[in-house]
N, C-alpha and C positions, 0 to 999 in steps of 0.2 A: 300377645297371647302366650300364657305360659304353656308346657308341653306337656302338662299333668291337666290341662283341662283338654286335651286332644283326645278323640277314639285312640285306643294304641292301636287299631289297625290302619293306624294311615301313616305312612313313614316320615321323616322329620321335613322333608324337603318340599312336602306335596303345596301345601297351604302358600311359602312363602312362592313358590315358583308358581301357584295360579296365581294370586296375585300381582307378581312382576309380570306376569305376561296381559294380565288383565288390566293392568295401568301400562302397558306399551300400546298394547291396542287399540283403547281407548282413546289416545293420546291423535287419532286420525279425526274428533270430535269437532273442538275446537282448531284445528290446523287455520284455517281462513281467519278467522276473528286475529290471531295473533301477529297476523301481515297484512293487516286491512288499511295501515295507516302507507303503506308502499302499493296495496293493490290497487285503494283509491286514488294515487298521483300517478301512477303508473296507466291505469284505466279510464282515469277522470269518473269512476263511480261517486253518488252523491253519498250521504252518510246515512240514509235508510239502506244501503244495500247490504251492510252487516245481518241486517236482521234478515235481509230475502236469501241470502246465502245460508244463516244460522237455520231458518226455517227448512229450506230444500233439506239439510238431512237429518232434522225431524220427523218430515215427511217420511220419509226416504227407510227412518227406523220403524214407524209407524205401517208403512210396506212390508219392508222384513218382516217383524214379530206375527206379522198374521198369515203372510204364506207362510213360514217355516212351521209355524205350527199347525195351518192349516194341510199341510204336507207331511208333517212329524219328521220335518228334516233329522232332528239330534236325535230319533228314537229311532229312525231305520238305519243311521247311519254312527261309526265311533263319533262321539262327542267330540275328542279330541282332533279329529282328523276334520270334520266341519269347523273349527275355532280356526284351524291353521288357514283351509281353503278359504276361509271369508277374511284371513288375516292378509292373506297373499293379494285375494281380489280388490278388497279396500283397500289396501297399500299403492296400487296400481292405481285405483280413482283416484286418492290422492295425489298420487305424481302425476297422472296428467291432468291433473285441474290444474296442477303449477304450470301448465306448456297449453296454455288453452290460449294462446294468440290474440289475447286481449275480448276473445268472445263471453259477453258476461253469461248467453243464453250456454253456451258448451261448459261452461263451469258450473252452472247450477245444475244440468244433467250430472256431471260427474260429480258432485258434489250430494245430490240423491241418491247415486250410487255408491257411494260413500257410505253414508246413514241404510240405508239396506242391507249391506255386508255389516254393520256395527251389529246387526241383530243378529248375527252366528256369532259374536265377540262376546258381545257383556251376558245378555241370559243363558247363553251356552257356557260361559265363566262359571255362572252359577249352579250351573245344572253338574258340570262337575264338580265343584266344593261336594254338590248335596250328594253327590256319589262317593266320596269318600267321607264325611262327618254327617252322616242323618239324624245325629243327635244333637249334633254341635253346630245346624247348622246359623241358627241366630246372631252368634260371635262371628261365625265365619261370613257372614252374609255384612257384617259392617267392613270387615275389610277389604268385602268386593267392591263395597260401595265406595268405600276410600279410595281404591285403587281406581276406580271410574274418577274420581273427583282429582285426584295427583294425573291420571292420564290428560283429563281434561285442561289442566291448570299448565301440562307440561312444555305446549309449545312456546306460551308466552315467555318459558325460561331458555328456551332455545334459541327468540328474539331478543333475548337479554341479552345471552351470549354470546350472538352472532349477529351484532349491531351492524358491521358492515359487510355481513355476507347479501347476497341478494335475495327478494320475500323468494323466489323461486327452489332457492337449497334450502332455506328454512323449512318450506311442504318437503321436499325429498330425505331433510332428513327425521322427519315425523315418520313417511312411509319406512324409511328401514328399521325405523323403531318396533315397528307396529311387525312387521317383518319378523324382527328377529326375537320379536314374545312370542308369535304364531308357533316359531319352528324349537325354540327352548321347550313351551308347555309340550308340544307332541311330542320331542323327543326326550323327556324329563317324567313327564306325568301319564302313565296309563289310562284306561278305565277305570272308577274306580269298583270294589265287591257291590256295592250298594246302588246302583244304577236306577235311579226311578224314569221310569216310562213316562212321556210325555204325548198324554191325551191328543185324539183330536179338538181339536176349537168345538167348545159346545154354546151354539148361540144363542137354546134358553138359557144359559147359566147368566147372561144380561139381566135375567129378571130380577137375580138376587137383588141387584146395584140398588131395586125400588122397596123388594117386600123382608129382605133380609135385613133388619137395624145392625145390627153389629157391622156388616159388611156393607153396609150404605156408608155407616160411621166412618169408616178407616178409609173408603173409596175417595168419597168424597173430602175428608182430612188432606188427600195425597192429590186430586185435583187442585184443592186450596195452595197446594205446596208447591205444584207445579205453575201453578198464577206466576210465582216467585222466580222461582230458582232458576230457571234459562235466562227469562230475561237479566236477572242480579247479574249472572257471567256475561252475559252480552255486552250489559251498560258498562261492568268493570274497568274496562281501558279508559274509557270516558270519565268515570266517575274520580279515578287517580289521576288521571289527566288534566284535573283541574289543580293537581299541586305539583306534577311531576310530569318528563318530556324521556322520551328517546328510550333506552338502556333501563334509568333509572322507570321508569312508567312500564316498561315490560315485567321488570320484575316484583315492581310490586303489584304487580295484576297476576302475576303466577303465585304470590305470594299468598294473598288476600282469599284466591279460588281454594289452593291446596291447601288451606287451614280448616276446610271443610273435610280433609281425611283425619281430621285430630276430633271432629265433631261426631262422625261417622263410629271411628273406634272405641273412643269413648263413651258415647252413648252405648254403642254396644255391651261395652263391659256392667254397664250401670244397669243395664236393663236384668240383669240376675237380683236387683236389689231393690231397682224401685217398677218396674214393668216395661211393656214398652207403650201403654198408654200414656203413663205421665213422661217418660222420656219423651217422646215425638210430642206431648202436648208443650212441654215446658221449651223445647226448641223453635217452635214453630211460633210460639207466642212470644221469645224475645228475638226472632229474625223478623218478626213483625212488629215488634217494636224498634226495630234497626229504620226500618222504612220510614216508618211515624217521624222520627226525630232526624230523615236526612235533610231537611230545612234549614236547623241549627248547626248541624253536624259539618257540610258542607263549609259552613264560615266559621268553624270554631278552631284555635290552635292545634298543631300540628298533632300533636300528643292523643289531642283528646279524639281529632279526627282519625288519625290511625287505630286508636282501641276501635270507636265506631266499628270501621271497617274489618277488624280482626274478630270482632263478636258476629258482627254478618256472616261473613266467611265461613267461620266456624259453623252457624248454627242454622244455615239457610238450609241444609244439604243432611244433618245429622239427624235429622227424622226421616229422611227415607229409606232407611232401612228396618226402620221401624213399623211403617206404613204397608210395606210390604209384607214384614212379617207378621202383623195384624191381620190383615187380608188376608194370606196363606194360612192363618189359625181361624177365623173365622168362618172360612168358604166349605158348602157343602162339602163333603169328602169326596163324592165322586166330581167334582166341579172346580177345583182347585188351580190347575192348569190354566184351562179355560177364565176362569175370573180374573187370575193372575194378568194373563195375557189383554184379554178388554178393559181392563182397571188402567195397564200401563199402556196401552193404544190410546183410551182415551184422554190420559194424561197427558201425553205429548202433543196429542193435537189442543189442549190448551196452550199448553207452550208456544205452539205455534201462530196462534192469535195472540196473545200476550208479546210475544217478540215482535210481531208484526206491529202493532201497535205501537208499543212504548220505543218501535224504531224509527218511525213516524214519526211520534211526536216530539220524540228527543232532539229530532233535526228541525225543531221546529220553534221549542219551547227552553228554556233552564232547567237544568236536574232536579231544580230545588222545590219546583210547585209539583213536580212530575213522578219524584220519586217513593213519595207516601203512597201511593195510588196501587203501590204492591201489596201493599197491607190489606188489599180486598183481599185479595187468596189467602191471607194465612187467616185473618177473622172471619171470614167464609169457614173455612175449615177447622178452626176450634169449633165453631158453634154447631157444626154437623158432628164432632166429638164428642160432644159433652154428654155427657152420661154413661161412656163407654165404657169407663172404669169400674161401673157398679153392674153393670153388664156382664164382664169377664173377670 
C-alpha cells in the first residue's frame, strides 16, 4: 500500500505494526494442526481428531465474538489494551494445551479457550485499523485479512524449521509470537482520533439475513465461502502429504495457506477498479473451481499440481474481505455491527460442520472422490450472488 493512499493522519508505522501484530496473533489459530502428525503418535489420536480440535476453537471464536460484543468489551474498554489482554490469555491456552498430559478432553478445553481469546485479536485488529483509516478502510481491511491468513499459515513454518524440536516447543513458540504482537501493537499503536463505537448485538438486525437482498447476497456469498475455507487449511497437510513428508510437507503447507495473503491484498487493491462484487465473485468461482478438478489434479505431474494448489491457496481466502465489506456497505446503518457480528458467527459455525465432516470422511475415504464436495459452498454462494452487481 502506497503512503499517498493513506489518511495523513495516521503516522507511517501504524498499518504495518497492526498488522505484524495481527498476523502473530493469529498465528495461535492453527497451532495444533501444524504438530498433529507428532500429537497423533504421541497420543495415538485417530485422524478425525484434527478436525475435533480445529472445531473447539471455532466454537470457542464463535463464543468470543458474541459475549464481547454482547458486553461492548472494545467500546468500554482501550481497544488496544483488550488486543494485548486476549493476546497474553490466548498465549497461555496455547502453552498449556502443549502440557496437557496426553488429556485429549484438557486440550480441547484449552483449545476453546484459545478460539475465545482470538475474538479480542482479529475483529479488535479491525476495529483499530477503522480507528485510524475510516476512509481507507477496504485496503486496510485485506491486509488484516492477510495477516489472519500468513498468521494462520505460520506455525506450519515453524514445523519446518524446527523438524527436530519437540510438537511441544513448536505451540510455545507460537504463544511467544502471539505474545510479543500483543505487547508491540500496545506499546506502538495508540487509539486511534477516529474510534467507532461498537453497538450492542441487535438481534432483530438477523432479520435483515431474510428480507434485505443485498445483505442476504453477500451473507450468504460468505457462508458458501466458509463451506471452504477452514476445512481447505485443515485437509492442507494431507493434501501435500500425498507428494511430500516431514520438513519438506510443513512447508509447503505453510506455503500453499499463506498465498492466500497475496490473494487478500491484491484483491484488495483491485477492488478500486473492478468492485468488490466481482472481485469476491471471480475468487470464489475459480477456488471452486480448484475443488472440481482435485480428481485430476491429485494425479497430475508435479508442476501442474503445484499451480493447482498455489491458485487454491491464493483464492480460497481472497474474497473474504470482500464479503465483509459488502456486508458492512449493505447493512442498515444503525445495524452494522450487529450483522457484522451474526454473519461472522454464523459463518463459523459452518465451518464447523464442514470440518467436522470432511474430517470424517477423509479418514475414511481418498481425497480424490472427497475433495469436489467443497465446491458446494462456493456454487451455493455465487448463486445467492448473482445479481448483486446490478444491485449496488
Amino acid at each position: 500500500m502506497s503512503a499517498s493512499s493513506l489518511p495523513a493522519a495516521a503516522p507511517a508505522h501504524v498499518l504495518p505494526v497492526i498488522v505484524l501484530a495481527q498476523f502473530a496473533g493469529t498465528s495461535l489459530w492453527f497451532a495444533v494442526n501444524a504438530v498433529m502428525p507428532d500429537l497423533q503418535g504421541a497420543w495415538g489420536l485417530g485422524p478425525a481428531a484434527v478436525g475435533t480440535l480445529t472445531s473447539a476453537v471455532q466454537l470457542g471464536f464463535i463464543a468470543g465474538t458474541l459475549v464481547f460484543a454482547v458486553l461492548s468489551v472494545a467500546d468500554r474498554f482501550s481497544p488496544r489494551w483488550v488486543f494485548l489482554a486476549c493476546a497474553v490469555a490466548g498465549a497461555a491456552c496455547n502453552a498449556l494445551g502443549a502440557h496437557a498430559a496426553g488429556s485429549l478432553d484438557a486440550l480441547l478445553v484449552r483449545r476453546f479457550a484459545t478460539g475465545f481469546f482470538l475474538a479480542g485479536i482479529y475483529p479488535v485488529g479491525m476495529k483499530i485499523a477503522a480507528s485510524w483509516y475510516p476512509q481507507g478502510l477496504g485496503a486496510a481491511l485485506g491486509w488484516l485479512v492477510g495477516a489472519l491468513v500468513l498468521g494462520t499459515a505460520s506455525p506450519h513454518l515453524l514445523r519446518a524449521v524446527g523438524t527436530h524440536w519437540p510438537w511441544q516447543q513448536v505451540m510455545d513458540a507460537v504463544s511467544l509470537l502471539a505474545l510479543a504482537g500483543g505487547l508491540l501493537l500496545a506499546a506502538t499503536v495508540p487509539d486511534g482520533p477516529h474510534l467507532p463505537r461498537a453497538a450492542r448485538l441487535q438481534w432483530r438486525a438477523l432479520g435483515a439475513l431474510w428480507t434485505h437482498r443485498p445483505v442476504r447476497a453477500s451473507a450468504f456469498g460468505y457462508f458458501g465461502h466458509m463451506w471452504e475455507l477452514y476445512t481447505f487449511w485443515v485437509l492442507v497437510p494431507a493434501i501435500v502429504g500425498t507428494r511430500l513428508a516431514g520438513a519438506s510437507a510443513s512447508a509447503a503447507a505453510f506455503a500453499v495457506i499463506a498465498l492466500g495473503t497475496l490473494g487478500c491484498v491484491v484483491g484488495g487493491l483491485l477492488v478500486r477498479r473492478f468492485g468488490s462484487v466481482r472481485v469476491a465473485n471471480v475468487q470464489l468461482a475459480a477456488s471452486g473451481l480448484c475443488c472440481l478438478l482435485a480428481p485430476w489434479m491429485l494425479h497430475a505431474p508435479d508442476l501442474a499440481f503445484a499451480l493447482w494448489l498455489a491458485v487454491w491457496g491464493t483464492t480460497v481466502v481472497g474474497d473474504s474481505p470482500q464479503f465483509s465489506t459488502l456486508t458492512a456497505q449493505n447493512a442498515p446503518r444503525e445495524a452494522v455491527g450487529s450483522l457484522l457480528t451474526l454473519v461472522n458467527s454464523i459463518g463459523f459455525a459452518v465451518s464447523i460442520v464442514s470440518i467436522q465432516l470432511f474430517a470424517m470422511l477423509a479418514a475414511r475415504f481418498d481425497l480424490a472422490p472427497l475433495l469436489p464436495w467443497l465446491a458446494v459452498g462456493p456454487v451455493l454462494g455465487l448463486w445467492m450472488m448473482r445479481g448483486l452487481g446490478r444491485v449496488r
